[in-house]
Backbone atoms as SQL, in Angstrom:
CREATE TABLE atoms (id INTEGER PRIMARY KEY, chain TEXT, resi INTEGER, resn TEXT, atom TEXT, x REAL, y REAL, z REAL);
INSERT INTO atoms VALUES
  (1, 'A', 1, 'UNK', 'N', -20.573, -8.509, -0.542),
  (2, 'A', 1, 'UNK', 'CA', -20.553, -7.382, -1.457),
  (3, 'A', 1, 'UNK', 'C', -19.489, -6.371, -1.038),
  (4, 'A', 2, 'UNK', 'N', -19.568, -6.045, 0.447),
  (5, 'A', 2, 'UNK', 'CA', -18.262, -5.195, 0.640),
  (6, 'A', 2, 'UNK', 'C', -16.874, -5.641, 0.618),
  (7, 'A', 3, 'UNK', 'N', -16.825, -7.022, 0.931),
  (8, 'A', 3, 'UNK', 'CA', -15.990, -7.266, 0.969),
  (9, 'A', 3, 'UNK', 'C', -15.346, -7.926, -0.582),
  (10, 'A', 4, 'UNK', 'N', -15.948, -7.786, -1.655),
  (11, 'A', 4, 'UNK', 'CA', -15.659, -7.535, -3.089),
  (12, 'A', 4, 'UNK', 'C', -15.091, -6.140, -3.725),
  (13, 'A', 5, 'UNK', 'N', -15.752, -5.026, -2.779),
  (14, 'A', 5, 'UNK', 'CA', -15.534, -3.636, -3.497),
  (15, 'A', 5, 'UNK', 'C', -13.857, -3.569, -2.458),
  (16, 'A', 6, 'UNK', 'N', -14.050, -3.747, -1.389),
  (17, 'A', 6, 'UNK', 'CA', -12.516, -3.646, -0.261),
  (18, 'A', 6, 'UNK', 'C', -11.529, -4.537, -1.626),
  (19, 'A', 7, 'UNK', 'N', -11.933, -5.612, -1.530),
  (20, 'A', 7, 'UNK', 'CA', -11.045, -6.064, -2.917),
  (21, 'A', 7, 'UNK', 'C', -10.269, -5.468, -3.589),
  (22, 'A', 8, 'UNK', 'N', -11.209, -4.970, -4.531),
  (23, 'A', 8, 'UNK', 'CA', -10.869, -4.408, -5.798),
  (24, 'A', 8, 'UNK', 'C', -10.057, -2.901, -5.408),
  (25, 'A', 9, 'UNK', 'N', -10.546, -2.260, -4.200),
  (26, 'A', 9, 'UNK', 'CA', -9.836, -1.375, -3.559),
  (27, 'A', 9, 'UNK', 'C', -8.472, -1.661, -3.498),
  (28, 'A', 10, 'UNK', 'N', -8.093, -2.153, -2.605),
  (29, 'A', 10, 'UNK', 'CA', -6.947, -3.149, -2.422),
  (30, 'A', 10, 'UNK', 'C', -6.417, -3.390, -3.975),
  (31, 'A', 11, 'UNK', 'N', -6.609, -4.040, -4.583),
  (32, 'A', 11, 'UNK', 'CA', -5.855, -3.956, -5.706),
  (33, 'A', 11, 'UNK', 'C', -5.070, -3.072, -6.206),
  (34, 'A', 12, 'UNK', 'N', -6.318, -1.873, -6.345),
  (35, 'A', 12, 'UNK', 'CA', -5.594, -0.242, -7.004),
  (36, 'A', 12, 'UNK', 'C', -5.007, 0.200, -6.301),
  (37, 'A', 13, 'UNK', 'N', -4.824, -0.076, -4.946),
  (38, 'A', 13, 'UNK', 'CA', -4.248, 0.667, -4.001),
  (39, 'A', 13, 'UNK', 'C', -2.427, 0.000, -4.239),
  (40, 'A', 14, 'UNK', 'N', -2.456, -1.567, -4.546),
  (41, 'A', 14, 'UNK', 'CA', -1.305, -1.743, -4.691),
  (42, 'A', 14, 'UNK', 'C', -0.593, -0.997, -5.757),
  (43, 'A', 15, 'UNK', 'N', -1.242, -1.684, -7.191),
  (44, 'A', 15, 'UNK', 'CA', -1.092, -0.672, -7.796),
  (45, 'A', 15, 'UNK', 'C', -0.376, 0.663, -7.812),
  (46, 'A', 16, 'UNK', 'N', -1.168, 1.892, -7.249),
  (47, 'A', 16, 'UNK', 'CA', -0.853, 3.026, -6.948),
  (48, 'A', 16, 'UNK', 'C', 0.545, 3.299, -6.270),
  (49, 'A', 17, 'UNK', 'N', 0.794, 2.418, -5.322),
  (50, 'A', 17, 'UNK', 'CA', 1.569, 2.354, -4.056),
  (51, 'A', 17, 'UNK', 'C', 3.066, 1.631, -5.044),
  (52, 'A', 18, 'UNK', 'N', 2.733, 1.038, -5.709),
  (53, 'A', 18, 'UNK', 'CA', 4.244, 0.754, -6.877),
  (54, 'A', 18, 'UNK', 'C', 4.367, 1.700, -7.522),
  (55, 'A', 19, 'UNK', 'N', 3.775, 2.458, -8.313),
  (56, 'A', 19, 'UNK', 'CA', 3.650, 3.535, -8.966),
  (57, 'A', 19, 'UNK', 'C', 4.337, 4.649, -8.414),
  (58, 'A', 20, 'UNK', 'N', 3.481, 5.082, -7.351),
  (59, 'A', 20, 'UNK', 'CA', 4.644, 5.640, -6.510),
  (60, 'A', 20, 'UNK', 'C', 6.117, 5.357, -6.078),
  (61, 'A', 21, 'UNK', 'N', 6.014, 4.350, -5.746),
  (62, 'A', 21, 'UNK', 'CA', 7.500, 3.885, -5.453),
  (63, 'A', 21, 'UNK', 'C', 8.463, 4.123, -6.379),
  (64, 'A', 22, 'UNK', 'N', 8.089, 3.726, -7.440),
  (65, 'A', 22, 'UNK', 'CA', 9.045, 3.669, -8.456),
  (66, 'A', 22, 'UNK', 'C', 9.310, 4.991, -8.697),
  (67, 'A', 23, 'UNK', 'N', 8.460, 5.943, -8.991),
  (68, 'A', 23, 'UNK', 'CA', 8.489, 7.266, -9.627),
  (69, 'A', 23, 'UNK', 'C', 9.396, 8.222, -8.869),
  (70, 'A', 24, 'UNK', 'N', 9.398, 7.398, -7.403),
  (71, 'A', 24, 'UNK', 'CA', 10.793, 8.666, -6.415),
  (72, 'A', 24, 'UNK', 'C', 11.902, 8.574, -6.661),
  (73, 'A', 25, 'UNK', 'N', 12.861, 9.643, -6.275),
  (74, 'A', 25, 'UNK', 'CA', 14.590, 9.720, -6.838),
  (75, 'A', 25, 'UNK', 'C', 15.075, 8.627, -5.780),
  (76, 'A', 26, 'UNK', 'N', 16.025, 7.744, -6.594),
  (77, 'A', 26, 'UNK', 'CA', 16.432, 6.685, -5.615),
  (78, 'A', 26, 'UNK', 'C', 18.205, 7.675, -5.433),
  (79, 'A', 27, 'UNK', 'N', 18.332, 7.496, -3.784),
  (80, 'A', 27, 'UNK', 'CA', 19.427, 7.775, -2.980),
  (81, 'A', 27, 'UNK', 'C', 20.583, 7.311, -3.460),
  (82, 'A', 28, 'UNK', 'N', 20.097, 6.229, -4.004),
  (83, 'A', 28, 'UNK', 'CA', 21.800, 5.413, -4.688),
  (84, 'A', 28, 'UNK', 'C', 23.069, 5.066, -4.078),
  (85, 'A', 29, 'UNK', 'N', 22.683, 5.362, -2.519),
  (86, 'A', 29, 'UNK', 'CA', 23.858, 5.136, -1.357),
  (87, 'A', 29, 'UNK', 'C', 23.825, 4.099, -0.706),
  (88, 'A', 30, 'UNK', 'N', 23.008, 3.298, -0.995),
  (89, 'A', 30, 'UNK', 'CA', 23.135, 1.909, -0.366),
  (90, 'A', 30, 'UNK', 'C', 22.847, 2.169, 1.501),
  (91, 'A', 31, 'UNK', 'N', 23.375, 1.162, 2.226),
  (92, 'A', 31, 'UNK', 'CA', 23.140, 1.623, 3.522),
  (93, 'A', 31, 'UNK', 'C', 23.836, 2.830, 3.856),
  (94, 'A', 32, 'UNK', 'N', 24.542, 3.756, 3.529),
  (95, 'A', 32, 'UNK', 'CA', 24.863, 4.850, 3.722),
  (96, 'A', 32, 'UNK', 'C', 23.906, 5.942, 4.206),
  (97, 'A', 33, 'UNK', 'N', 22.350, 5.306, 3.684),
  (98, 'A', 33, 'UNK', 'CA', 21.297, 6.553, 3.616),
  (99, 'A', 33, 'UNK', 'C', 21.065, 6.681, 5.335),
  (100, 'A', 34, 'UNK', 'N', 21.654, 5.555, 6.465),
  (101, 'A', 34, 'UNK', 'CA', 20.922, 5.375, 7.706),
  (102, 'A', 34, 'UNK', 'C', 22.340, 6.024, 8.280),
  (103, 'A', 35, 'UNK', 'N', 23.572, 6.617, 7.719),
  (104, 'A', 35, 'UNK', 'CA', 24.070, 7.497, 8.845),
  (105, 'A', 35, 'UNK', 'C', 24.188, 8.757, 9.037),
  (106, 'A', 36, 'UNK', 'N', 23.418, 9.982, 8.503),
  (107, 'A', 36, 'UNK', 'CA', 22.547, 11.092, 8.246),
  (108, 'A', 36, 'UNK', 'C', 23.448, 11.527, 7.571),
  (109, 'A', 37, 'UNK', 'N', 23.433, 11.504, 6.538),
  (110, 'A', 37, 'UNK', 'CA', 24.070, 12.162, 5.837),
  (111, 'A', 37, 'UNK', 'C', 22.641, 12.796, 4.781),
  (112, 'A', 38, 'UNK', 'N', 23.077, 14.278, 4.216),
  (113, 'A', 38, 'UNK', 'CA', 21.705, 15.031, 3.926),
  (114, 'A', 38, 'UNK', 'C', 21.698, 14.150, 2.493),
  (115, 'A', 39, 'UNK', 'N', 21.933, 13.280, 1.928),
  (116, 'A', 39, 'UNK', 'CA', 21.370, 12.955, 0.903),
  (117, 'A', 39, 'UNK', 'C', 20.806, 11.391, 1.196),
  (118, 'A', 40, 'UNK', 'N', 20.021, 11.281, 2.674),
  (119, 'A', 40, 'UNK', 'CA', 19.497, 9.979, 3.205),
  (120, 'A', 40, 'UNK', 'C', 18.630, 9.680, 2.242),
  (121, 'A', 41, 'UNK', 'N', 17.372, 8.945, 2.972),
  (122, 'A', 41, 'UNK', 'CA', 16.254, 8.654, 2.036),
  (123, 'A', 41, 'UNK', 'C', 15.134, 9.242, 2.314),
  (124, 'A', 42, 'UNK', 'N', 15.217, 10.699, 3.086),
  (125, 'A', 42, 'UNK', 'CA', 14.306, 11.962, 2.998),
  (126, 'A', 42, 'UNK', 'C', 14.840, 13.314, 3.033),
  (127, 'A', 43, 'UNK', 'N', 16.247, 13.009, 2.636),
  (128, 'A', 43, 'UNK', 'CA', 16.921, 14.286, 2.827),
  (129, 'A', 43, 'UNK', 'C', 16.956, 14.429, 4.355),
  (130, 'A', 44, 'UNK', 'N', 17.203, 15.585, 4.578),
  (131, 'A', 44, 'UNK', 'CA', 18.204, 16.371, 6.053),
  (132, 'A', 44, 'UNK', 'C', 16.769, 16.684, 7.157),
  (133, 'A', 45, 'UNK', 'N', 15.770, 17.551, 5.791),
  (134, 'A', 45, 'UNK', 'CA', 14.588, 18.010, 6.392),
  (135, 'A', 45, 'UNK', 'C', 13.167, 17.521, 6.360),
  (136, 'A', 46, 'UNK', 'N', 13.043, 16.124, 6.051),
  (137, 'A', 46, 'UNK', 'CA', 12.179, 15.030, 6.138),
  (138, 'A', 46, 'UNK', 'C', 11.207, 14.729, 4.577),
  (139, 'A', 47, 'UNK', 'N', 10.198, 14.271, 4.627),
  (140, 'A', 47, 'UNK', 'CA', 9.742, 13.915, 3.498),
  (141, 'A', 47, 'UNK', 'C', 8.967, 15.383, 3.018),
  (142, 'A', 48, 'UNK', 'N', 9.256, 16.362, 2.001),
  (143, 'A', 48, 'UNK', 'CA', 8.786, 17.537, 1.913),
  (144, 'A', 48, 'UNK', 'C', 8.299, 17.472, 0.433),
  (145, 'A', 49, 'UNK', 'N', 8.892, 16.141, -0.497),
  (146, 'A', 49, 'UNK', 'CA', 8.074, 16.495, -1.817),
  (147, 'A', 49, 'UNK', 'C', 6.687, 15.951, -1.387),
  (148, 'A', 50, 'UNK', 'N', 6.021, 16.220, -2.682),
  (149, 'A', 50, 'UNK', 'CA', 4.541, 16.042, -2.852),
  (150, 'A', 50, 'UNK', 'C', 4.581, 14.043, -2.925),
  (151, 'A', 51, 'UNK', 'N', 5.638, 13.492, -3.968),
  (152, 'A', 51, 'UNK', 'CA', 5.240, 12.077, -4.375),
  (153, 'A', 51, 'UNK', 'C', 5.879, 11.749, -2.674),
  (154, 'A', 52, 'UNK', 'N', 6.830, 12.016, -1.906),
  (155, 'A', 52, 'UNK', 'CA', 6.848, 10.972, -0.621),
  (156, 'A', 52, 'UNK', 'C', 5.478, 11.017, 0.083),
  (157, 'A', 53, 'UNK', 'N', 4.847, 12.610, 0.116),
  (158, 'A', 53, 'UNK', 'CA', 3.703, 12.729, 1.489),
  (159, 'A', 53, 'UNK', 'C', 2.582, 11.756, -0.025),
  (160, 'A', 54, 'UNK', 'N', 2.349, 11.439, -1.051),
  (161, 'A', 54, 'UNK', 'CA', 1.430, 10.597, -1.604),
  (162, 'A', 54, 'UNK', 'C', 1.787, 9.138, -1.210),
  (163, 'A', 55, 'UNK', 'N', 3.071, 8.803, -1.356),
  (164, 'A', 55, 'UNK', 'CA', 3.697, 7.529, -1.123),
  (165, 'A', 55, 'UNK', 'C', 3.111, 7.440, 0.702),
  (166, 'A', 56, 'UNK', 'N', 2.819, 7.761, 1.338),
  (167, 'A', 56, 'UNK', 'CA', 3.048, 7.284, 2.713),
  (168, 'A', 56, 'UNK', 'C', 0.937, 7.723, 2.740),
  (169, 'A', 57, 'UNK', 'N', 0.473, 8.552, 2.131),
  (170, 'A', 57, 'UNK', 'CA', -0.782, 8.659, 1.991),
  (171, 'A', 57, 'UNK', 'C', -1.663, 7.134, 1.564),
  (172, 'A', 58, 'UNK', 'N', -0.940, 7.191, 0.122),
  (173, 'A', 58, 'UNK', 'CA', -1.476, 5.834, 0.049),
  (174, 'A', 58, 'UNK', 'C', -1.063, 4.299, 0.769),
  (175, 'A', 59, 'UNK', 'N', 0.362, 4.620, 1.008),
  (176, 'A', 59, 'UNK', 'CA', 0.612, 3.057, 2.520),
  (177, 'A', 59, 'UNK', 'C', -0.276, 3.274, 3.342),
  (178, 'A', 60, 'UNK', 'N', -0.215, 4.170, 4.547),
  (179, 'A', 60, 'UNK', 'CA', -1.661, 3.779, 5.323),
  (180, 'A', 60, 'UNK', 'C', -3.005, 3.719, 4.523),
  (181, 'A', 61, 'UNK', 'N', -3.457, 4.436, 3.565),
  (182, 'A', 61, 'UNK', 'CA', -4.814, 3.420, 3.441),
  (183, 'A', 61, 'UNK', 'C', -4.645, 2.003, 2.820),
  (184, 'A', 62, 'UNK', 'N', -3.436, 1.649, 2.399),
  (185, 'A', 62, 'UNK', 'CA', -3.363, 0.153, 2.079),
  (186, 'A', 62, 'UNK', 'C', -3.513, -0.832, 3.579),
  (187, 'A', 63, 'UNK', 'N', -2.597, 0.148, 4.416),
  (188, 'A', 63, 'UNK', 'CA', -2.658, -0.836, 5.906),
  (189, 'A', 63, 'UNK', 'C', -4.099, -0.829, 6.648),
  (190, 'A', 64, 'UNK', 'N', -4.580, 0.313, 6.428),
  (191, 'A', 64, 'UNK', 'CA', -6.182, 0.329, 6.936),
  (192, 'A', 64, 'UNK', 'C', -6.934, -0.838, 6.184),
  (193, 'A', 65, 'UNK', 'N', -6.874, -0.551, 4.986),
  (194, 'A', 65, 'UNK', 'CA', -7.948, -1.419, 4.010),
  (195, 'A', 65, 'UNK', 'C', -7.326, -2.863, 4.130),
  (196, 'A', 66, 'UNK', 'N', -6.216, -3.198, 4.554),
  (197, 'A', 66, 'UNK', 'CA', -5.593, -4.795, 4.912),
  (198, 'A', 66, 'UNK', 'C', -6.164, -5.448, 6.481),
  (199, 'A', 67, 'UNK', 'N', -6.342, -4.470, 7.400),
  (200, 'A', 67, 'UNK', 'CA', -6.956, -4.556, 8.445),
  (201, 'A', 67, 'UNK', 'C', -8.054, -4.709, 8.151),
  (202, 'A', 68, 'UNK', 'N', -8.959, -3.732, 7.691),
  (203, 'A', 68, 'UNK', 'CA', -10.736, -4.028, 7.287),
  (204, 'A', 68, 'UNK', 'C', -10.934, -5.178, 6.666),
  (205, 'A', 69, 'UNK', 'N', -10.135, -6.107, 5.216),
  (206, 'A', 69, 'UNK', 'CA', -10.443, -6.698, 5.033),
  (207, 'A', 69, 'UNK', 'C', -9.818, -8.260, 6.070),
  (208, 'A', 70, 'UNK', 'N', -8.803, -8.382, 6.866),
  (209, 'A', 70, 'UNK', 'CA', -8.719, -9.333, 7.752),
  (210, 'A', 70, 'UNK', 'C', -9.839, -9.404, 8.430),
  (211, 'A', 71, 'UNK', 'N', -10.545, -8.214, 9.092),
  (212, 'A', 71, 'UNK', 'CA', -11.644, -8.460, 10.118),
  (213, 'A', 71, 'UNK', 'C', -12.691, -9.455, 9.501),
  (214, 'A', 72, 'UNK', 'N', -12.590, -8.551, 8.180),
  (215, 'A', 72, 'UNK', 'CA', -14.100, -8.792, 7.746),
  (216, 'A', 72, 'UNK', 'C', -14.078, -10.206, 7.099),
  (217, 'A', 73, 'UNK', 'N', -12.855, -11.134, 6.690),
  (218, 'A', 73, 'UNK', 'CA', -12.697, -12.437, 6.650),
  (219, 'A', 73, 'UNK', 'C', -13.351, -13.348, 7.761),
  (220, 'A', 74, 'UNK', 'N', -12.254, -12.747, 9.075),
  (221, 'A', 74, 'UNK', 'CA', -12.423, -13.866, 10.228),
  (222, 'A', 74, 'UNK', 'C', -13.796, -13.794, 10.675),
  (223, 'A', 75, 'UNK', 'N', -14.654, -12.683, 10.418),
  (224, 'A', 75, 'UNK', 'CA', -15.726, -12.307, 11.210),
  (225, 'A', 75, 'UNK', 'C', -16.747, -13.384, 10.344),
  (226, 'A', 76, 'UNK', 'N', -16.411, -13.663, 8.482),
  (227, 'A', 76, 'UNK', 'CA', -17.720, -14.230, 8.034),
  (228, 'A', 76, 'UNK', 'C', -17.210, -15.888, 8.182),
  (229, 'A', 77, 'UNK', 'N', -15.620, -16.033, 8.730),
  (230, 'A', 77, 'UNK', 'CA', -14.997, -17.242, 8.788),
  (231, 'A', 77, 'UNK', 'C', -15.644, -18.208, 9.625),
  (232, 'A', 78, 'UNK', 'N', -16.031, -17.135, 11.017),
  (233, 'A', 78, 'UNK', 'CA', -16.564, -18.126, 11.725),
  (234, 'A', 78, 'UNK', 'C', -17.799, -18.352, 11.960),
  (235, 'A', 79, 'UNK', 'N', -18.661, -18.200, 10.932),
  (236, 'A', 79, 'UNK', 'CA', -20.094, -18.175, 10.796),
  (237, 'A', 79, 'UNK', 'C', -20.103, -19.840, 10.617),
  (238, 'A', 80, 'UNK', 'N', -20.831, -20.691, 10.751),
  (239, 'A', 80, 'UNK', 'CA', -20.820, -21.934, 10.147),
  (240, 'A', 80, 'UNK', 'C', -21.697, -22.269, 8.628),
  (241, 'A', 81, 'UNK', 'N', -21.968, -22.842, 7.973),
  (242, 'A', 81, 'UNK', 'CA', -22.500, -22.922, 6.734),
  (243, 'A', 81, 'UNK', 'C', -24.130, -23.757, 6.695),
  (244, 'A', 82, 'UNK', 'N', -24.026, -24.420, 8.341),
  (245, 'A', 82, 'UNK', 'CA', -25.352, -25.097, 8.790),
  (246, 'A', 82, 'UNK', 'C', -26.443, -23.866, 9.071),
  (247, 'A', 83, 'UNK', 'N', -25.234, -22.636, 10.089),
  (248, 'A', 83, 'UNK', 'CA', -25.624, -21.644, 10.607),
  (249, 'A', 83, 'UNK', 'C', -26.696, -20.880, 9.368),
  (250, 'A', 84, 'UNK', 'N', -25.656, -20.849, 8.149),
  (251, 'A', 84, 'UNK', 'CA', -26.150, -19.979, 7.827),
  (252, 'A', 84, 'UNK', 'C', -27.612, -20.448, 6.559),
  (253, 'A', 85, 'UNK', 'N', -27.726, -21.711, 6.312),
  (254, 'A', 85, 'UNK', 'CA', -28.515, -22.349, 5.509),
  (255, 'A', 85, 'UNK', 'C', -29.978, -22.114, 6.839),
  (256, 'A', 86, 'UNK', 'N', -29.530, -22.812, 7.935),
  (257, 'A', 86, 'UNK', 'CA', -31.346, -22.492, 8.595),
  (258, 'A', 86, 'UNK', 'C', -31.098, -20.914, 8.756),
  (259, 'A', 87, 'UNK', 'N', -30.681, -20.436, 9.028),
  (260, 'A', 87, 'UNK', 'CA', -31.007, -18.778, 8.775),
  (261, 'A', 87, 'UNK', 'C', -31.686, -18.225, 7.670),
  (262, 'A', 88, 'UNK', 'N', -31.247, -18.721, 6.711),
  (263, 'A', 88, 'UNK', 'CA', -31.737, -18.448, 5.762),
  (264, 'A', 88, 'UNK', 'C', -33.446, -19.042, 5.291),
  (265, 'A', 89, 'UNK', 'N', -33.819, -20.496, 5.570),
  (266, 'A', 89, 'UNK', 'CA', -34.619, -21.364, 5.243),
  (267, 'A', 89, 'UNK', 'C', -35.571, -21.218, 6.249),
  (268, 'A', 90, 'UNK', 'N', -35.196, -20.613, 7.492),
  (269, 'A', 90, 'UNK', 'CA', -35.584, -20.835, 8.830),
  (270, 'A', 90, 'UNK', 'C', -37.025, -22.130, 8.880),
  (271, 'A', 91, 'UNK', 'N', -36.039, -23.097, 8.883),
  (272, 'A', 91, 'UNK', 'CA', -36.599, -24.545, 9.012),
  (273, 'A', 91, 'UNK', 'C', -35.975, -24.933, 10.417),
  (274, 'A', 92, 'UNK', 'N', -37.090, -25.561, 10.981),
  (275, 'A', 92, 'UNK', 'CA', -37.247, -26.342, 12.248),
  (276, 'A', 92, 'UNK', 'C', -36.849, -27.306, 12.150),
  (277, 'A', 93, 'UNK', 'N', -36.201, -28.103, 12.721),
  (278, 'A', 93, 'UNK', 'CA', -36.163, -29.449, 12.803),
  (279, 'A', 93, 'UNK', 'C', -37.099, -30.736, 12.754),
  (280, 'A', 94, 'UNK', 'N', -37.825, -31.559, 12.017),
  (281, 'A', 94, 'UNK', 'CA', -39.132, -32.136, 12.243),
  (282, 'A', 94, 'UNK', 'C', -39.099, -32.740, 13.355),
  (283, 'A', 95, 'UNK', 'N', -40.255, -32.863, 13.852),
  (284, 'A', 95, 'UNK', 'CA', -40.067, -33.524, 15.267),
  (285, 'A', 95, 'UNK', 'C', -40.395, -34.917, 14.745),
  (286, 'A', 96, 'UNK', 'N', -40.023, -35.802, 15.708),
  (287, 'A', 96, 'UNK', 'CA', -39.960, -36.884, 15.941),
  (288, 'A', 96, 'UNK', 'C', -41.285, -37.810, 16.606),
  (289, 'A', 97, 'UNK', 'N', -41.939, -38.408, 15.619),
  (290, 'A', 97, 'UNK', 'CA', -42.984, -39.181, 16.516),
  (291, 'A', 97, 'UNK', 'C', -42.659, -40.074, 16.816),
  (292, 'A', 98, 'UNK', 'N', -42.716, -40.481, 18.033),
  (293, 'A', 98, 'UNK', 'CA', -42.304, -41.943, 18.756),
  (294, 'A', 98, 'UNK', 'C', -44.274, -42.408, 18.903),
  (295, 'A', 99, 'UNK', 'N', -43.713, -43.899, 19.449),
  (296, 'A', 99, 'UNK', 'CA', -45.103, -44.430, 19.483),
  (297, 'A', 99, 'UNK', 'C', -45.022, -45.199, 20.897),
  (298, 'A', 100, 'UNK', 'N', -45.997, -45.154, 21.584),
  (299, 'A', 100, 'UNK', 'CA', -45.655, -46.032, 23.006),
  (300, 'A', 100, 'UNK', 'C', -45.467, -47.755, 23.104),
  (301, 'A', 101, 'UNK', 'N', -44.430, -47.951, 23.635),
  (302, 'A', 101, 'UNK', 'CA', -44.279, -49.519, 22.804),
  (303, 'A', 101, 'UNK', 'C', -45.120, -50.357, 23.738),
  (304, 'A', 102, 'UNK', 'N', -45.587, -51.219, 22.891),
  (305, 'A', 102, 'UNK', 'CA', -46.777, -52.495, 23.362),
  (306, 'A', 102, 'UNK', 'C', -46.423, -52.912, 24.674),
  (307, 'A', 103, 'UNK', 'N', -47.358, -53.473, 25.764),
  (308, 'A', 103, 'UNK', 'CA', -46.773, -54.190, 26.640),
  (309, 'A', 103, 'UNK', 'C', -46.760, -55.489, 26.148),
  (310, 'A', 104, 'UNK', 'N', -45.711, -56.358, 27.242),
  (311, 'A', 104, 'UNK', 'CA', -45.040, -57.594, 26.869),
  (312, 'A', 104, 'UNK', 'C', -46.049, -58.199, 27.891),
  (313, 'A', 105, 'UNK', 'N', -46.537, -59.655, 28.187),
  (314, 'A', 105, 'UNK', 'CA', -46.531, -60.540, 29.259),
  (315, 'A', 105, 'UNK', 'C', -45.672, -60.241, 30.042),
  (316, 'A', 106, 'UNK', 'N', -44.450, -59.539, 30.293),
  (317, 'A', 106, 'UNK', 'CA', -43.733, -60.012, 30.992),
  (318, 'A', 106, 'UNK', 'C', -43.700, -58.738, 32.071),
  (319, 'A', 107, 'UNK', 'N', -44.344, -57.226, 31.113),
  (320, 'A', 107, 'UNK', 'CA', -44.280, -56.441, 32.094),
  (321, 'A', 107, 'UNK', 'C', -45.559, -56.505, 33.384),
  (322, 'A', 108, 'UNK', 'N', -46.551, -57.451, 33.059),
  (323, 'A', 108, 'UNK', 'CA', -48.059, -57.311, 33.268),
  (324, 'A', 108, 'UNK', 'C', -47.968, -57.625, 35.120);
């Protein structure tokens, strides 16, 4: 169940996180933006509009919620499916009646 709602989280979050992207002023300088020049790809005095500090708001909770849902994969991954049927049924194994075998002449 949580790991259905993390889902669907994840989804909107991509979503959102394009949305954003797209909606910022693109630099238009090509690699030019990495030798400081003030029209980089945060300006001179770092990320100060509102859509970059949303853009980097919503990346980490995408990277959080990508982490939560890896855990929460491997964690139900390695459950086994035998494991989880007698857990559920909590059935015993029947025991086994053996019977004592006859003697022979030969053991006598």
């Amino acid at each position: 169940m949580t790991t259905s709602l993390l889902l669907i989280v994840q989804i909107v979050l991509v979503i959102i996180l394009v949305i954003a992207v797209l909606l910022q002023k693109s630099s238009s300088i090509g690699l030019g933006a990495y030798s400081g020049s003030n029209d980089s790809v945060f300006g001179a005095k770092g990320p100060n509009s509102f859509l970059a500090k949303a853009t980097f708001t919503v990346g980490l909770l995408f990277v959080i919620n990508t982490i939560t849902l890896g855990y929460m994969y491997t964690r139900t991954a390695q459950a086994s499916v035998v494991d989880d049927i007698v857990t559920k049924t909590n059935v015993a194994a029947p025991a086994v009646k053996t019977t004592p075998a006859k003697e022979t002449n030969a053991t006598k």
